[in-house]
C-alpha positions as CSV (number, residue, x, y, z in Angstrom):
1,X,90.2,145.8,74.1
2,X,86.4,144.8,73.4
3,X,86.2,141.3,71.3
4,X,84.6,141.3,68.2
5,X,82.7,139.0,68.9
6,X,82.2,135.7,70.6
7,X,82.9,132.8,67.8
8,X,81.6,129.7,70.0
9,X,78.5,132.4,70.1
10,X,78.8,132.8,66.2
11,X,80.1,129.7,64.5
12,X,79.0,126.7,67.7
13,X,79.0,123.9,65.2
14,X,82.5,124.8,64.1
15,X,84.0,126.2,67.2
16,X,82.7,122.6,68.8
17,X,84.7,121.1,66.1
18,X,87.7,123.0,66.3
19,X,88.0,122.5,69.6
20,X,87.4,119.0,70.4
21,X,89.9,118.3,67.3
22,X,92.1,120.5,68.9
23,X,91.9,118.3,72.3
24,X,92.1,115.1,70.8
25,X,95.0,115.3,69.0
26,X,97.0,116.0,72.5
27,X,100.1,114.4,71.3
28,X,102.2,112.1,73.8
29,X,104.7,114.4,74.0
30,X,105.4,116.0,77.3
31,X,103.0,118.2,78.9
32,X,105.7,120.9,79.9
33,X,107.4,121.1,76.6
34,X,104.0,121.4,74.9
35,X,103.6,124.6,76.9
36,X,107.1,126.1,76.0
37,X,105.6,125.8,72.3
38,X,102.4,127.2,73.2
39,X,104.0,129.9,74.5
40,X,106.8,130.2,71.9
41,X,104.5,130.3,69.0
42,X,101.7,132.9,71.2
43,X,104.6,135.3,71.7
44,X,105.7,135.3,68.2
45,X,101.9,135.3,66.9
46,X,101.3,138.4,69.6
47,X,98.2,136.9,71.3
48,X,98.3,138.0,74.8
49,X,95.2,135.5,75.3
50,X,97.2,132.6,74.6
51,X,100.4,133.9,76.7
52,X,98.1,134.4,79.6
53,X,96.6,130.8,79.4
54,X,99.8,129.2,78.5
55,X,102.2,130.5,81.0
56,X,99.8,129.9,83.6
57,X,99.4,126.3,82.5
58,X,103.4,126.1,82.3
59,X,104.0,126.7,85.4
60,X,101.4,123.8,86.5
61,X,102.9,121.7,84.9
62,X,106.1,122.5,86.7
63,X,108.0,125.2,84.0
64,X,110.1,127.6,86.4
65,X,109.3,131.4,86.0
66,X,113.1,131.6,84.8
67,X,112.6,129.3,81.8
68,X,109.2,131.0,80.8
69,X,110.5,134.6,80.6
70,X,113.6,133.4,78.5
71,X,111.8,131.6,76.0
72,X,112.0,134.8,74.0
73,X,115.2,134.7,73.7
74,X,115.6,130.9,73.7
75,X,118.3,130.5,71.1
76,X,120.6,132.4,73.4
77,X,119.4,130.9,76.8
78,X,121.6,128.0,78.4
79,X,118.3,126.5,80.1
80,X,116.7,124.2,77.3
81,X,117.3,120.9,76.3
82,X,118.7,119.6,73.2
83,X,115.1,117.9,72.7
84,X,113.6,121.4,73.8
85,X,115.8,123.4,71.5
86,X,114.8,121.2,68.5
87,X,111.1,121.8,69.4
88,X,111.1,125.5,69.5
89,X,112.9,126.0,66.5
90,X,110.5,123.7,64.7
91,X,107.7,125.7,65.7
92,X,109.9,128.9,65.1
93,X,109.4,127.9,61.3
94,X,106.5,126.1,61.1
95,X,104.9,129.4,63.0
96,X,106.9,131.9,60.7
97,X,107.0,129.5,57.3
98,X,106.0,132.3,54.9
99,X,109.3,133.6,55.7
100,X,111.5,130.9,57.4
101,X,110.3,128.1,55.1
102,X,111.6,124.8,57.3
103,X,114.8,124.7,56.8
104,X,116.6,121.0,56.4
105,X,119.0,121.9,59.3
106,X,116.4,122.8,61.3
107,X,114.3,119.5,60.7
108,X,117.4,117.7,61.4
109,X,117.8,119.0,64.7
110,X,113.9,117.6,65.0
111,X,114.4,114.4,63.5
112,X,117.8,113.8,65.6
113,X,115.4,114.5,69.1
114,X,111.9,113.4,67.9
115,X,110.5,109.9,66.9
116,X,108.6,110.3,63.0
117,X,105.3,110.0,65.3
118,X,106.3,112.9,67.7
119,X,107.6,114.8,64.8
120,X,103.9,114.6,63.0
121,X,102.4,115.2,67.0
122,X,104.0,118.0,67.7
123,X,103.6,119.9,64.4
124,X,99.9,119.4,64.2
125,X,100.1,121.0,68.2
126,X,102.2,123.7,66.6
127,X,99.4,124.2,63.8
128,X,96.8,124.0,66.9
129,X,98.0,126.5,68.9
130,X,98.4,128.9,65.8
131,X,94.8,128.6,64.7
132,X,93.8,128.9,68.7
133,X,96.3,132.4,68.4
134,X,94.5,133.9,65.0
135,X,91.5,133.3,66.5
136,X,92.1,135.0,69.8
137,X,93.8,137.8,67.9
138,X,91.9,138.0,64.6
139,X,88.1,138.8,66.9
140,X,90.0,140.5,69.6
141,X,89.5,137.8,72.8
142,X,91.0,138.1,76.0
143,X,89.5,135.8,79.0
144,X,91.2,137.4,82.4
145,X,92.2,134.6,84.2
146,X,93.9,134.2,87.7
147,X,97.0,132.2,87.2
148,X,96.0,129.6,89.6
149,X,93.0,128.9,87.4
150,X,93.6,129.3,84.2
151,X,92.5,126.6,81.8
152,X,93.6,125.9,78.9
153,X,91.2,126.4,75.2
């Protein structure tokens, strides 16, 4: 895969925008769970760019390998939280909404494990990280990083 092209190259003003609104509104919420949805959303969104950052910054931040390869199949998977649950199926909708809409028992389940502040935090993270994943998969980008180095956008 060749990128498109470079959009910090193309668009600087904006890219500099996007991404320092992107890093200051780094919710409260912790920094562990906010990789599961990075992750969650990247592997529905397909952007191996993102799922190479993101699961490298996971497990810095302390995810186990076992918990990062079931998030795929997290509705099935005994290792998440009630809190973590709620989380990913929020941004299961919010990343699908065309089709999933947000369904009232799935805000539920966010309102019951979520303060109204963390609910609004976390879904403009969710809307982040799916900008961050058209991006990377609308121009084609894919930064090879080693694991113990990656950085997050």
């Amino acid at each position: 895969m060749t990128a498109r092209h470079d959009p910090f190259a193309a668009a600087p003003v904006q890219m500099k925008a996007w991404l320092d609104m992107s890093l200051k509104i780094a919710p409260a919420i912790e920094h562990s769970l906010l990789e599961l949805v990075k992750i969650r959303a990247s592997q529905i969104n397909g952007c191996a760019n993102c799922l190479n950052m993101h699961t490298a910054d996971a497990r810095k931040a302390g995810e186990t390998e076992q918990r990062i390869y079931l998030l795929s199949a997290w509705h099935e998977a005994p290792v998440y939280s009630a809190r973590e649950r709620a989380a990913l199926a929020w941004t299961d909708a919010l990343t699908l909404v065309s089709s999933a809409r947000a369904p009232q028992a799935v805000y539920d389940a966010l309102a019951a494990e979520f303060t109204p502040e963390e609910q609004v935090q976390l879904t403009l993270m969710i809307n982040v990280i799916n900008g961050w994943n058209r991006l990377a998969v609308g121009f084609d980008l894919f930064h090879e990083t080693k694991p113990a180095t990656a950085q997050a956008a």
